[in-house]
C-alpha positions in Angstrom: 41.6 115.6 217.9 39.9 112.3 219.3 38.4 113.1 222.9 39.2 116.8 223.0 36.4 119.1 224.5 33.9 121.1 223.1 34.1 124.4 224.7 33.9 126.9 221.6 30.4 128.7 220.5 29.1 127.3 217.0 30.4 129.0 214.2 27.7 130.5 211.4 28.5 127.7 208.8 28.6 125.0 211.6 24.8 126.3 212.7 23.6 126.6 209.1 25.1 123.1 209.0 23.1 121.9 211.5 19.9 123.7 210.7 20.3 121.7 207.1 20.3 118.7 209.0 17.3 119.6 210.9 18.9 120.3 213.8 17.0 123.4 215.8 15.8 123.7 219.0 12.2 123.1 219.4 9.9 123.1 221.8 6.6 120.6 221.1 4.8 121.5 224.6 5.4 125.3 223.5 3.7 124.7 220.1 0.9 122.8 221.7 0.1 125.4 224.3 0.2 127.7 221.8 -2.4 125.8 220.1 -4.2 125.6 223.0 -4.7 129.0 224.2 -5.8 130.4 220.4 -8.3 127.8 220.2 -9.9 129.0 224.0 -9.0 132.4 222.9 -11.7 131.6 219.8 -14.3 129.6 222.4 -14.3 132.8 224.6 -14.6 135.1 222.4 -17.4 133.2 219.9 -18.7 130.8 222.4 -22.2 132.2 222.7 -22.2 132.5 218.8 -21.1 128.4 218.1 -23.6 127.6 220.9 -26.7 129.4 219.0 -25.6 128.4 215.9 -25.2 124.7 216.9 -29.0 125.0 218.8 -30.3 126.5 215.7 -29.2 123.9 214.0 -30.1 121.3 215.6 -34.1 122.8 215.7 -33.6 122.7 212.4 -33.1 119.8 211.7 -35.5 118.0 214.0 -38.0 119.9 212.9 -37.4 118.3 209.8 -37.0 115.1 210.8 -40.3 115.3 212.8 -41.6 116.1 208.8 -40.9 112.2 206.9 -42.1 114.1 203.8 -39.5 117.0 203.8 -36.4 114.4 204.0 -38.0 111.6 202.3 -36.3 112.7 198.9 -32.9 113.1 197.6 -33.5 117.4 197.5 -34.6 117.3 201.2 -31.1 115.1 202.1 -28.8 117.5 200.4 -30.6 120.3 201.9 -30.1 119.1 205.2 -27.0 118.0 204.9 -25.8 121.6 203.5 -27.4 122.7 206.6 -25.1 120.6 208.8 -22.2 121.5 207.2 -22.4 124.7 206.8 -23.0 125.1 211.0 -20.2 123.1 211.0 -17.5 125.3 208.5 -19.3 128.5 210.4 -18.8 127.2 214.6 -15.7 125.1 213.7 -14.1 126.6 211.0 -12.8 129.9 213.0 -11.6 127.1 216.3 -9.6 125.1 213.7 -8.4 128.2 211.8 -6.9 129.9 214.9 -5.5 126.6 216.0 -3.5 126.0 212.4 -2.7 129.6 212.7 -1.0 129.1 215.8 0.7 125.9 215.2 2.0 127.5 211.6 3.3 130.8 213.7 4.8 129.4 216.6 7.0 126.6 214.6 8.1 129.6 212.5 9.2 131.4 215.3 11.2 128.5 216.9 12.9 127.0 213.5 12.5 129.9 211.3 12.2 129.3 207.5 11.1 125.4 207.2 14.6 123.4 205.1 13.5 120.4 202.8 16.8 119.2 203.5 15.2 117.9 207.3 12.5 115.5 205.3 14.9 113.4 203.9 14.9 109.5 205.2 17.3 109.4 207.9 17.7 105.1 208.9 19.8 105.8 211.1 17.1 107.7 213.4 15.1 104.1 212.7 17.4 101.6 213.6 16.2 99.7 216.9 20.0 100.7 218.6 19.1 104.2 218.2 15.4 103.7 219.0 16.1 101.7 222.3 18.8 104.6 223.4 15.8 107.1 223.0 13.6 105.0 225.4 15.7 104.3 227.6 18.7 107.1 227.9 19.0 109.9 230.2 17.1 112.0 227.9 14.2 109.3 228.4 14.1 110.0 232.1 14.1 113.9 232.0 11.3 113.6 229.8 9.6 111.2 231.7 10.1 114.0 234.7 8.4 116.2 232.9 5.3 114.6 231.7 4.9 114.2 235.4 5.6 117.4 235.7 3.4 118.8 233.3 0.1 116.9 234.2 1.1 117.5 238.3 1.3 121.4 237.1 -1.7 122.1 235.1 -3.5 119.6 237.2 -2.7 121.7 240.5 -3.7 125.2 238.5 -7.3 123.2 237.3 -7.9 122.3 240.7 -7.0 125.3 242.6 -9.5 126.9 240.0 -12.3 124.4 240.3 -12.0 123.5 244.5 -13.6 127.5 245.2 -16.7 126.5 243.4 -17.6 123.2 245.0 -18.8 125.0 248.0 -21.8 126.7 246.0 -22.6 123.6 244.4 -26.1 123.0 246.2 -26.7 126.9 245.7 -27.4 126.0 242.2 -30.1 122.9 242.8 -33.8 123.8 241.3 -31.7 126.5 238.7 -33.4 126.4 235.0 -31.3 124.0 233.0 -30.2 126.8 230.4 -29.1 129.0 233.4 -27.2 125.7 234.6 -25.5 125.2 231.1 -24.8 128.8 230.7 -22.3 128.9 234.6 -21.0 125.5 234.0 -19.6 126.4 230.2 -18.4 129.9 232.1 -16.9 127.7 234.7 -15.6 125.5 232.2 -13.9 128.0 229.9 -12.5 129.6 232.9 -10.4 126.4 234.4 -9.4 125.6 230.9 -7.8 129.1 230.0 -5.7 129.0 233.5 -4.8 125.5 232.6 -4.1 126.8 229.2 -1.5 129.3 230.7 -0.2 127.4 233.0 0.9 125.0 229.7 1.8 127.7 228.3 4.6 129.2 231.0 5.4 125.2 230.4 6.2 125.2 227.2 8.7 128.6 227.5 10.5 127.1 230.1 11.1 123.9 227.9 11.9 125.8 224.8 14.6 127.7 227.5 15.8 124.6 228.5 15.9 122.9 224.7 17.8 126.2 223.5 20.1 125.3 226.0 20.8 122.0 225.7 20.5 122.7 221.7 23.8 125.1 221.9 26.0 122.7 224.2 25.3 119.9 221.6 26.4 122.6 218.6 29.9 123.5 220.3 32.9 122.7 218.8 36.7 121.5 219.9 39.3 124.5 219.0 40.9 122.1 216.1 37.1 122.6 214.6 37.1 126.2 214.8 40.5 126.9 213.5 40.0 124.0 210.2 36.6 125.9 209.7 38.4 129.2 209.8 41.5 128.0 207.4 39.4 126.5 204.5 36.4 129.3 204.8 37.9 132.1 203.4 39.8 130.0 200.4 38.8 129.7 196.8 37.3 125.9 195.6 40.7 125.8 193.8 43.0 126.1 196.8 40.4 124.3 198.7 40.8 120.9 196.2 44.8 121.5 196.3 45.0 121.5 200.5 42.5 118.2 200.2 45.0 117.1 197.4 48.1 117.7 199.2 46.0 115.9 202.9 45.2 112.9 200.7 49.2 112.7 199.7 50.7 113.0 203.1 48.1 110.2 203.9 49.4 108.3 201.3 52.9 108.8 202.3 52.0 107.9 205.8 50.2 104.6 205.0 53.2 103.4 202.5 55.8 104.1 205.4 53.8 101.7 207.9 53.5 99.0 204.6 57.4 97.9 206.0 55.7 97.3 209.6 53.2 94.7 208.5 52.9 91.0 209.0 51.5 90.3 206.3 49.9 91.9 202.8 46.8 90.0 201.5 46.4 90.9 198.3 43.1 90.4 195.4 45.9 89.6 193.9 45.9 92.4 192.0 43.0 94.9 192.3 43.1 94.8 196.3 45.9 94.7 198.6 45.3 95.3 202.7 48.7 95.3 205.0 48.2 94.1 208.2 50.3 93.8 211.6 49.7 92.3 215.3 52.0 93.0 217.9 49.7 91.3 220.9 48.8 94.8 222.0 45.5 95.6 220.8 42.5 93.1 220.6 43.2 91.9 217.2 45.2 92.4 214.1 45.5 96.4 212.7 45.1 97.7 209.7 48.4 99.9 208.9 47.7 100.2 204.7 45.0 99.6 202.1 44.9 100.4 198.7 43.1 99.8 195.4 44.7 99.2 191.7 47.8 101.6 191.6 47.6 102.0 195.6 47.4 98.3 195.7 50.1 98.0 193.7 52.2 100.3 195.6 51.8 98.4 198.2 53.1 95.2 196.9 55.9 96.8 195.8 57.1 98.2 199.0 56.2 94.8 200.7 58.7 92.9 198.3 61.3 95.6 198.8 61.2 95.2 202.4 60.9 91.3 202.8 56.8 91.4 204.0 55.0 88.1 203.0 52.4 88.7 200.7 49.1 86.5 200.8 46.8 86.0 197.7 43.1 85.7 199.2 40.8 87.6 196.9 37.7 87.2 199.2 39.5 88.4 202.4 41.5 90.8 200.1 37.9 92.4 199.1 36.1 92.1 203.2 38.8 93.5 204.3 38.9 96.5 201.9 35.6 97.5 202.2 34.8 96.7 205.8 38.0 98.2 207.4 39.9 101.9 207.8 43.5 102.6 208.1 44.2 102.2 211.9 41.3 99.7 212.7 41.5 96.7 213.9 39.4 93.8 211.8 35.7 93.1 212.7 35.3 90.1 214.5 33.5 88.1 211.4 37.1 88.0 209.5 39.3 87.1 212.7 39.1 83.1 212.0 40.4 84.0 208.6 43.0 86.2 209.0 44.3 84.6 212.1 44.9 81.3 209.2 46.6 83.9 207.1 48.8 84.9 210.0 49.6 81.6 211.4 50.4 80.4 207.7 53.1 83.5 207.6 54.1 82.4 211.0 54.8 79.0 210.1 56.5 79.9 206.6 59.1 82.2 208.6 59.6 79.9 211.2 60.8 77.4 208.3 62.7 79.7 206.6 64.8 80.9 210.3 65.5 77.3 210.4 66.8 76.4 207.0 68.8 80.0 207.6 70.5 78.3 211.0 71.2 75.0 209.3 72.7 76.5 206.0 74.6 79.0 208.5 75.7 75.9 210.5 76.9 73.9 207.1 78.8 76.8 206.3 80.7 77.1 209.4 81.5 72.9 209.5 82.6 73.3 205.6 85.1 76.5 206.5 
């Protein structure tokens, strides 16, 4: 029912539903930390390795350039561009492995097995309504919070880390400069891992927090819960005969409000829309539609119970296809039906009066 609360856990099907759609909760801070601390993990643990490699290297090939003769031919190129690229596969290659590693695991172990079903275009995701509620909703401004958040957190961590060191500063004047290199890459790595961690404790408490929020968003009203558990356990055949017997007792609904209308405007024969306005909604309702047989159903209860039916094929066909059963019309077609209306208006109005004065020549004649 319209407006009832949510309170019941998500069914199996409903989640399996939703996790077609795409729907899962997901963490990207969590996933990037993640990131994070297997790349520093890699630094730490080959850092002395990329740096020699990368020094050795680069000897290598300035020795070579200081040599015109040895790069002055097409062999010498490729040879020292082989030599480039194979430092960087060798120093690079195990940073960027660990980092796709990571990225790969930890979206597995938030969403589980990837669905195909998610890549699909959704447009309604780009429409600029839905874009504008994203940047500026209430979801906007928790986010917002925690970027702040986030850089005030790991910023506080680096700085706590970094702030005991400044002291010793002028300790390390005169130093050689590989001895100097060698404590501010230790240094280095060492701010960045707590930084790392402190991202990373982060990016748990969001994935908490979007777990959370991910199951309130998945409940379901009671009337869900017991139309799920009706129609789950029944066969496709008794499935199609309770959708078959819905769809009638709709029908029989719509074809007992056709007597209520105002008015029935009609294709004249392909189309036919019954509509009604008492003053008590915004504009007039839509109480019956119908196409072909329906439509002609329609027009045939309308004759039997005295409702004025309209031909307009090009309001019969806007109103078809723009409208529901118990809508009111958009506000593009309110200019034409309200002609429609006022011409019914005006033909009932004649016919009351030609009603009194034949009513009143009958009582002079008797």
């Amino acid at each position: 029912m319209p407006g009832e609360e949510r309170t019941e856990k998500a069914t199996a099907k409903h989640r399996e539903e939703a996790r077609k759609q795409g729907q899962v909760a997901r963490s990207s801070d969590l996933s990037g930390a993640l990131v994070l601390v297997a790349g520093l993990m890699v630094i730490a643990m080959l850092g002395g390795h990329i740096a020699q490699s990368i020094g050795n290297c680069m000897s290598a090939m300035l020795a070579d350039i200081a040599h015109p003769d040895r790069v002055s031919s097409a062999a010498g190129m490729n040879e020292l561009m082989q030599t480039a690229l194979t430092t960087f596969a060798l120093t690079v290659g195990p940073i960027a492995g660990a980092c796709l590693l990571a990225a790969v695991l930890g979206g597995a172990a938030q969403v589980g097995r990837p669905r195909l079903h998610g890549l699909k275009v959704d447009f309604h995701r780009l429409s600029p309504l839905t874009g504008a509620k994203n940047l500026f909703g209430p979801n906007a401004i928790f986010e917002t919070f925690k970027a702040i958040a986030k850089v005030s957190v790991v910023g506080a961590v680096a700085a706590m880390s970094l702030l005991p060191s400044m002291s010793g500063i002028a300790s390390k004047v005169g130093i050689p400069p590989v001895a100097l290199g060698v404590l501010s890459g230790g240094k280095a790595l060492e701010v960045a891992e707590r930084a790392a961690f402190a991202y990373l404790l982060i990016g748990v408490i969001d994935y908490a927090w979007q777990k959370r929020r991910h199951e309130r968003n998945l409940k379901m009203t009671k009337q869900e819960v017991k139309e799920e558990a009706r129609q789950h356990g029944l066969s496709p055949e008794l499935r199609m005969a309770l959708r078959r017997r819905q769809m009638q007792a709709a029908r029989a609904r719509m074809m007992a409000a056709v007597p209520e209308a105002d008015v029935v405007v009609t294709n004249p024969t392909h189309f036919a829309v019954a509509l009604s306005y008492d003053g008590s909604k915004p504009a007039p309702e839509v109480l019956a539609k119908g196409q072909d047989l329906i439509a002609a159903q329609i027009r045939k209860v309308a004759t039997e119970h005295g409702v004025p039916i309209v031909p307009d094929p090009p309001l019969a066909r806007a109103l078809y296809h723009s409208t529901e059963i118990g809508q009111v019309i958009p506000a593009e077609l309110y200019i034409a039906v309200a002609r429609v209306l006022a011409f019914v208006y005006k033909l009932a109005g004649r016919r009351a009066a030609a009603a009194s004065t034949a009513s009143a020549t009958a009582g002079r004649v008797a």
